[in-house]
C-alpha positions as CSV (number, residue, x, y, z in Angstrom):
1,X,34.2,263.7,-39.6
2,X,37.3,263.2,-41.9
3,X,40.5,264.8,-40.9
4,X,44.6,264.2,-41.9
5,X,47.0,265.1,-39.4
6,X,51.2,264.3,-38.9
7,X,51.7,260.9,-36.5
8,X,53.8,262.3,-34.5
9,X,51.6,265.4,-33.3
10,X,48.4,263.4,-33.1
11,X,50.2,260.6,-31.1
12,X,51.7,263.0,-28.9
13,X,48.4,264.9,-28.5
14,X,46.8,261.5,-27.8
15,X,49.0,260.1,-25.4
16,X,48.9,263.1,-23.3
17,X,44.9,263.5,-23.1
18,X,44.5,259.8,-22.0
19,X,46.9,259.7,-19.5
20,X,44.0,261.0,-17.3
21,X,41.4,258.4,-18.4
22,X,40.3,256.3,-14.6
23,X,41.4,252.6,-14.8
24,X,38.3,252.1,-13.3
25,X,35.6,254.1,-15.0
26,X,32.3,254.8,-13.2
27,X,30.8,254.5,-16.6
28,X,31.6,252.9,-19.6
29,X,31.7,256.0,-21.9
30,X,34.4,257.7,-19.4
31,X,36.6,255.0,-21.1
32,X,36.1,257.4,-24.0
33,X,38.4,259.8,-26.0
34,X,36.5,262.8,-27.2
35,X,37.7,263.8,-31.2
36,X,36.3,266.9,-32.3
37,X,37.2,268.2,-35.9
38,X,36.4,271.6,-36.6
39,X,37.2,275.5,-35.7
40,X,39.2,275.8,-32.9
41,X,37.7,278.5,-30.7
42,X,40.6,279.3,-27.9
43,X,44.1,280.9,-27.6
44,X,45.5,278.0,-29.9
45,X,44.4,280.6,-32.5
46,X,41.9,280.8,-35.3
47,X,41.5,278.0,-37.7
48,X,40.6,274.0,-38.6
49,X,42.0,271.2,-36.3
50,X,41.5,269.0,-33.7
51,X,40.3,269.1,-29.7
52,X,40.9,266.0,-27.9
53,X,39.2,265.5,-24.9
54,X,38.7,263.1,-22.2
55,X,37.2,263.7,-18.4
56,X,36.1,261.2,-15.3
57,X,34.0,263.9,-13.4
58,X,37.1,264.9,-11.0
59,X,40.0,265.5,-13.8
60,X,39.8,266.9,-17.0
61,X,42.4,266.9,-19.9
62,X,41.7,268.4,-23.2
63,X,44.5,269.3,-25.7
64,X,44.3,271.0,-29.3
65,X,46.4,270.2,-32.1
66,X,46.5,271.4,-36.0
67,X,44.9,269.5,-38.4
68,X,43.9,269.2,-41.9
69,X,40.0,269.1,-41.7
70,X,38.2,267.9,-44.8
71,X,34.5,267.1,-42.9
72,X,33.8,268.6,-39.4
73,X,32.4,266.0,-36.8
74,X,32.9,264.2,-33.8
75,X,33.5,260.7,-32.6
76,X,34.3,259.0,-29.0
77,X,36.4,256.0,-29.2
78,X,38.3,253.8,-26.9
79,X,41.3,256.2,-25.5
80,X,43.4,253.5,-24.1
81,X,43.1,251.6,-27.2
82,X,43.6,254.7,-29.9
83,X,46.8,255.9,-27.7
84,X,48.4,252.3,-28.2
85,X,47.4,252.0,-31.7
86,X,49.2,256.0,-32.4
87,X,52.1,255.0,-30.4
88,X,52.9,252.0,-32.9
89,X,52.2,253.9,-36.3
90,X,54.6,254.4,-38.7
91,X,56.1,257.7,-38.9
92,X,53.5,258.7,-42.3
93,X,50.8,261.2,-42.2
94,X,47.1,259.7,-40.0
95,X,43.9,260.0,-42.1
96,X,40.4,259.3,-39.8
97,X,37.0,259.2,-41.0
98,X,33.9,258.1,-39.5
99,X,32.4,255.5,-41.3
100,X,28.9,254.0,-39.9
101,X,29.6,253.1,-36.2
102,X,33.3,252.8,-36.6
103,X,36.0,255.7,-37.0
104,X,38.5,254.5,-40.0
105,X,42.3,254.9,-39.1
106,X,44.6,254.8,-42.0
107,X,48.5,255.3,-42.2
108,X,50.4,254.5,-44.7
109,X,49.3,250.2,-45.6
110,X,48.0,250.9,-41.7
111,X,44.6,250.4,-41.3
112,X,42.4,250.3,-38.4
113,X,38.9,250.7,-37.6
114,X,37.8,251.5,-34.4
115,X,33.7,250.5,-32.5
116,X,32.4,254.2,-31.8
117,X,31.1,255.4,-28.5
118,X,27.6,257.2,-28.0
119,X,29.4,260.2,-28.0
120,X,25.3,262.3,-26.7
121,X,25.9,260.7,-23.8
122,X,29.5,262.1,-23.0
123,X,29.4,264.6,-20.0
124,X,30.1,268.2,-21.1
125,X,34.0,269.3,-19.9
126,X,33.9,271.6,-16.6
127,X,34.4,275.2,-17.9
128,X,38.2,276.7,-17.1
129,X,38.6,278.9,-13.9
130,X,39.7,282.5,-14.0
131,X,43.0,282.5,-14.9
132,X,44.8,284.0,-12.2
133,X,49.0,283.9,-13.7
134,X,51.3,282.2,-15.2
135,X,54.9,280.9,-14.1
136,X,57.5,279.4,-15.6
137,X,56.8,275.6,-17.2
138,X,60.3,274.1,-15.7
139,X,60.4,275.8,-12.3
140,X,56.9,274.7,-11.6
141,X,57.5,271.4,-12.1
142,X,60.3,271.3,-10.3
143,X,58.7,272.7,-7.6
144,X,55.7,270.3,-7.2
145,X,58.0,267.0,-7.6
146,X,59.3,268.7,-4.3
147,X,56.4,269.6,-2.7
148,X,54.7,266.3,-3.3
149,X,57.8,264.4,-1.3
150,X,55.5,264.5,1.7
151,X,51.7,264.2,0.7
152,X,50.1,261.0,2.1
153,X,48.7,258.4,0.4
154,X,45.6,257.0,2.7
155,X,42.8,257.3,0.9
156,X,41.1,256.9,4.4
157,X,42.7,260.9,5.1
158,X,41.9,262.4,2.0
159,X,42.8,266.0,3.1
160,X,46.3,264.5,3.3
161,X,46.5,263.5,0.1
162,X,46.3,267.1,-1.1
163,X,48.6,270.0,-1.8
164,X,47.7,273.0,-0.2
165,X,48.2,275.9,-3.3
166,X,48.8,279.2,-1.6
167,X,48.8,282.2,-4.1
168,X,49.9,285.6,-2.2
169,X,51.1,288.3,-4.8
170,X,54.1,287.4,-6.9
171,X,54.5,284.0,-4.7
172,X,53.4,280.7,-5.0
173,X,53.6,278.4,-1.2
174,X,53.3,274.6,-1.8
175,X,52.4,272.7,1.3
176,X,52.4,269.0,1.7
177,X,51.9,266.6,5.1
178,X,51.6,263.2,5.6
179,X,51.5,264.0,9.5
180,X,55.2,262.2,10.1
181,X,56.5,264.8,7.6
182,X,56.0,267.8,6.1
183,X,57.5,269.8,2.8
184,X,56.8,273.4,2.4
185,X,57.7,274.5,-1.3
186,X,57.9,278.7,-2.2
187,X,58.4,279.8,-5.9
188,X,57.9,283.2,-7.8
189,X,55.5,283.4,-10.6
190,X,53.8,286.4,-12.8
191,X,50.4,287.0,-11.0
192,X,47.4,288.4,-13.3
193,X,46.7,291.1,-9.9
194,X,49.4,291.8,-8.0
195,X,47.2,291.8,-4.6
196,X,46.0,288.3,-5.7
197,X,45.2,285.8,-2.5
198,X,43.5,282.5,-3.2
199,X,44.3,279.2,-2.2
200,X,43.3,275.3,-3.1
201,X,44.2,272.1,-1.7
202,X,44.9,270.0,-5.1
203,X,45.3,266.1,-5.2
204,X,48.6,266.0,-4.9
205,X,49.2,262.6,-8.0
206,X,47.3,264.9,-10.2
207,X,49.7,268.2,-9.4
208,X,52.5,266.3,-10.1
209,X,51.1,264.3,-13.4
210,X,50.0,267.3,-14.6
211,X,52.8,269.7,-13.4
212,X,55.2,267.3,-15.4
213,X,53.0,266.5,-18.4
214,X,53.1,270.5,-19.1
215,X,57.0,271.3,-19.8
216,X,56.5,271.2,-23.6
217,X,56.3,275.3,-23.5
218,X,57.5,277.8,-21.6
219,X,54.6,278.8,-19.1
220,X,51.7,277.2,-17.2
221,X,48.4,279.6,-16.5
222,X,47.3,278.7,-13.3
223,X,43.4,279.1,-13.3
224,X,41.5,279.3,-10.1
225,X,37.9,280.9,-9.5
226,X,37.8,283.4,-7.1
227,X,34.3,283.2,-6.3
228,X,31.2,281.1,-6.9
229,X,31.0,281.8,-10.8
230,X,32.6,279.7,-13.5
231,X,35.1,277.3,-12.7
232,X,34.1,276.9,-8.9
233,X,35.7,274.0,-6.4
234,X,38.2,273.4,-9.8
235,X,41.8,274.1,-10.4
236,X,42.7,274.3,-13.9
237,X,46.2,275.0,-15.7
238,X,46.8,275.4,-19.5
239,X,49.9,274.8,-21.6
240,X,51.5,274.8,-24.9
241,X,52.8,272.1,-26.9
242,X,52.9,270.4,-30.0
243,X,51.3,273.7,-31.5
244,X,48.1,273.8,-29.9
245,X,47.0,274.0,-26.6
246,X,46.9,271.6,-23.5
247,X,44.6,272.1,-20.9
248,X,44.0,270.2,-17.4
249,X,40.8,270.9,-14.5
250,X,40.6,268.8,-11.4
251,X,38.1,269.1,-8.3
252,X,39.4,270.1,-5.3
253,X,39.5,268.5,-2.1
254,X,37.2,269.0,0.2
255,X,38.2,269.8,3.9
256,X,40.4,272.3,6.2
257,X,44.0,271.6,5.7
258,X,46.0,271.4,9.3
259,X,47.8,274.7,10.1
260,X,51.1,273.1,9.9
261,X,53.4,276.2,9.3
262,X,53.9,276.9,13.3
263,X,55.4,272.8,12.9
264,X,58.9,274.8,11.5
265,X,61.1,275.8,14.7
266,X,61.9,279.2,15.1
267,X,65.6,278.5,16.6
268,X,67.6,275.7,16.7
269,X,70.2,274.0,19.3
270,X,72.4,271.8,17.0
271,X,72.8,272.3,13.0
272,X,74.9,269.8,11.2
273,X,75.5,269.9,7.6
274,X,76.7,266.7,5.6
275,X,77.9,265.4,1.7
276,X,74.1,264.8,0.7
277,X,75.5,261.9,-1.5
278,X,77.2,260.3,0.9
279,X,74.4,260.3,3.5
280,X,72.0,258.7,0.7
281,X,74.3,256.1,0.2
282,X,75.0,255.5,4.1
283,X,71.5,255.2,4.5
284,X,70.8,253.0,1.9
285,X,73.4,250.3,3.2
286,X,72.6,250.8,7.1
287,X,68.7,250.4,6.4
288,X,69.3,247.0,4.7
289,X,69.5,245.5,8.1
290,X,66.6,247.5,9.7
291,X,63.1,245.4,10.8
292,X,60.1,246.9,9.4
293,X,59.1,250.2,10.8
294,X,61.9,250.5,12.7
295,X,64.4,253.5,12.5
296,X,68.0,254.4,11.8
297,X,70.0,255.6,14.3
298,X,71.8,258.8,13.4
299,X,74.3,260.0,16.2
300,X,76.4,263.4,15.4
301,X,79.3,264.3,17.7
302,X,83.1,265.1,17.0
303,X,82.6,266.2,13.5
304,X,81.3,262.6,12.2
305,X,77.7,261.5,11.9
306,X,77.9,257.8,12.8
307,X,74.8,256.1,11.0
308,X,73.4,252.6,13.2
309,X,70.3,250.1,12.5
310,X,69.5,246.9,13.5
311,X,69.7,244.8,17.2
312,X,72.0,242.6,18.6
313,X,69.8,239.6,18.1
314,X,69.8,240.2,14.2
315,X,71.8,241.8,11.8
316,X,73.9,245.4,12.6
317,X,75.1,247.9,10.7
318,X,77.2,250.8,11.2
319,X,78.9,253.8,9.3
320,X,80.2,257.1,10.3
321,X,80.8,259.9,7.4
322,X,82.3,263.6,8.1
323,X,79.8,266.3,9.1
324,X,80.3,269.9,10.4
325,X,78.4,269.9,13.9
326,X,77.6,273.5,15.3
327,X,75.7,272.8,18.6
328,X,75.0,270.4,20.9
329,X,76.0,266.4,20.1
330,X,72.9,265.0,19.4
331,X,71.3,261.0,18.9
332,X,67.9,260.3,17.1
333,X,66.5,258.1,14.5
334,X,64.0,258.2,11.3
335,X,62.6,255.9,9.4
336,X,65.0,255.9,7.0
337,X,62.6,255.8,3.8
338,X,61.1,259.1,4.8
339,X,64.7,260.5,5.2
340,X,65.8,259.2,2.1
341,X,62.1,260.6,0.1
342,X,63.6,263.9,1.5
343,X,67.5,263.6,0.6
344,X,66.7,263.3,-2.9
345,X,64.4,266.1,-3.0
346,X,67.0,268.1,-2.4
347,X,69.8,269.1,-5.1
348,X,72.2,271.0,-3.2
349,X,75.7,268.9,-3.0
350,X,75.4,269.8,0.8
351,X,72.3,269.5,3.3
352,X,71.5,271.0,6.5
353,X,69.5,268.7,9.4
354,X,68.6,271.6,11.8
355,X,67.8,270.1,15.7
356,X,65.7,272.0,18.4
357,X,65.9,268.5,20.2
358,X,66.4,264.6,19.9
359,X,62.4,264.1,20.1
360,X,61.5,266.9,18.3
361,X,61.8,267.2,14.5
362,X,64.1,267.8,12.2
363,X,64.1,270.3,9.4
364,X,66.3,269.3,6.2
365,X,67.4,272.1,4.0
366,X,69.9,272.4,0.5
367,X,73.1,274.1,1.3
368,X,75.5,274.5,-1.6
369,X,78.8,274.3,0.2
370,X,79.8,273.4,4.0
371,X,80.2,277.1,4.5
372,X,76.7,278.9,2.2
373,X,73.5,279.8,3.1
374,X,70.7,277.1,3.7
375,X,68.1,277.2,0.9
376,X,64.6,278.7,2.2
377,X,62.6,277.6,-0.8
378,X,62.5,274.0,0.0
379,X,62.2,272.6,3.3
380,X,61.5,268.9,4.7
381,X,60.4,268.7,8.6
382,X,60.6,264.7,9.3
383,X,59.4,263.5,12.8
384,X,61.7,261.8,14.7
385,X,60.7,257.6,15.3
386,X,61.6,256.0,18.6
387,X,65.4,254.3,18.6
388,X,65.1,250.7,20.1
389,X,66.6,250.2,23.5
């Protein structure tokens, strides 16, 4: 294998592959970083250049770049060590050769050489799903940073920690629950059938690593099997960037996710919409003085939303900004990280808190003025946490 390629492609290239390495592999050649120099064989196009590759058993990432390819080979090496080592070259073109049991780095009076992995006994990649669409690069990942607000993170409730992927014609429906909150997320895409239905609960860090790792072009294929062919029990999505191709597969989690859409309130008794900045802020100041797992106090009435936290034997605090109240006055308290997860989810200059009840949930939408239409794309439910007496 001997092979010249520009820094900054191959360090980019690099650096994106082994962000999924494990910190913890299961083996020691999963540590690995898979260089293959040769013909590249997918929609990258015809010709010589590189596939990088690196995969744990659950997530895959492989990503091809242009290269000038003198001898075709391959070679596993460290991918930790190889991304720190392209991240601190200078900016002069990368020659690599295998020589022996080592691969040979050189760049400009940069050299390094590198131990070599018994690349035999590197598992084979899991082959792509069907691909089933694509949708736009930014909106997606968009979308999943939002949708992600409420997965959990107890490894104990893995079916929690998912993202329940709902194809349905030209719509994607993004649902997330932690069982104290719950996000629902809906997006248009380009679907490869328009009388496509599929859906997959995905880990939700992977989704969003991967969601934001794949902005460099301008769409994502979404690839999902429909049966129990190729690509079964794995999402995958593919990319372009840097150009070649960039390419992601993870397992899916196993398990029924809870029917939470019923959770959203049909009607509600009290709607009060505030100045989404200013309620981040008041939260952030009140909460200072709030115990551990207990809750803010948010009471609207009289066209002000008076924010409380804290008891009379320790520190209070107390703050009151303007809110238009349409409904009943109401009092009820969250824990105020949760509401804050879901303030700044939202990018509206305005939000909405929709109330059916104090002990019921609320449901926290974007509203662009005092006056507009609430946003149906994104909502946040958040249950409501007992106010002490």
């Amino acid at each position: 294998m001997k092979f010249r390629v520009e820094r900054d492609v191959l360090a980019d290239a690099v650096a994106w592959t082994a962000r999924a390495l494990p910190i913890r592999p299961s083996a020691p050649v999963l540590a690995g970083l898979l260089i293959e120099a040769g013909q590249l064989s997918d929609s990258a196009g015809a010709g010589e250049g590189l596939t990088l590759s690196t995969f744990d058993y659950e997530t895959s990432a492989r990503a091809t770049l242009n290269a000038d390819v003198s001898d075709e080979g391959r070679a596993l090496v460290s991918g930790r060590l190889l991304a720190d080592i392209c991240r601190s070259l200078p900016n002069k073109p990368v020659d690599m050769v295998i020589d022996g049991a080592k691969v040979t780095l050189t760049c400009g009076s940069a050299r390094f050489s590198l131990q070599t992995m018994p690349v035999e006994d590197y598992p084979a990649l899991p082959v792509m799903p069907e691909a089933r669409g694509t949708v736009k690069s930014e909106l997606f990942a968009h979308a999943v940073s939002q949708a992600v607000t409420a997965a959990g993170r107890d490894d104990m409730l893995p079916v929690l920690t998912g993202v329940r992927v709902e194809l349905d014609g030209s719509s994607i429906a993004m649902l997330a629950t932690d069982r104290f909150r719950l996000s629902q997320r809906e997006l248009s895409w380009n679907p490869s059938a328009a009388d496509i239905t599929a859906a997959a609960l995905v880990p939700a860090k992977v989704l969003a690593d991967t969601a934001k790792s794949l902005t460099g072009g301008a769409d994502i294929t979404i690839a999902l099997s429909s049966g129990s062919g190729a690509g079964e029990g794995i999402i995958g999505f593919e990319g372009s960037a840097g150009g070649g191709i960039r390419r992601t597969t993870t397992r899916l989690l196993d398990g029924e996710f809870p029917k939470v859409r019923s959770l959203f309130p049909s009607e509600h008794l009290t709607l009060a919409r505030v100045n989404k900045s200013e309620l981040i802020d008041s939260v952030k100041r009140v909460s200072l003085v709030a115990e551990r797992n207990t809750a803010v106090q948010l009471q609207f009435s009289d066209g002000v939303l008076t924010l409380d936290a804290g008891s009379g034997e320790e520190a209070m605090a107390s703050e009151s900004i303007e809110a238009s109240i349409n409904g009943d006055d109401i009092t009820t308290g969250f824990n105020p990280q949760f509401l804050l997860d879901g303030l700044t989810a939202i990018e509206t200059p305005f939000v909405e808190l929709a109330f059916t009840q104090a002990s019921k949930p609320v449901v926290l939408s974007g509203v662009g003025s005092l006056e507009g239409e609430a946003d149906s794309e994104f909502r946040y439910l958040l249950m409501p946490r007992r106010l002490l007496s």
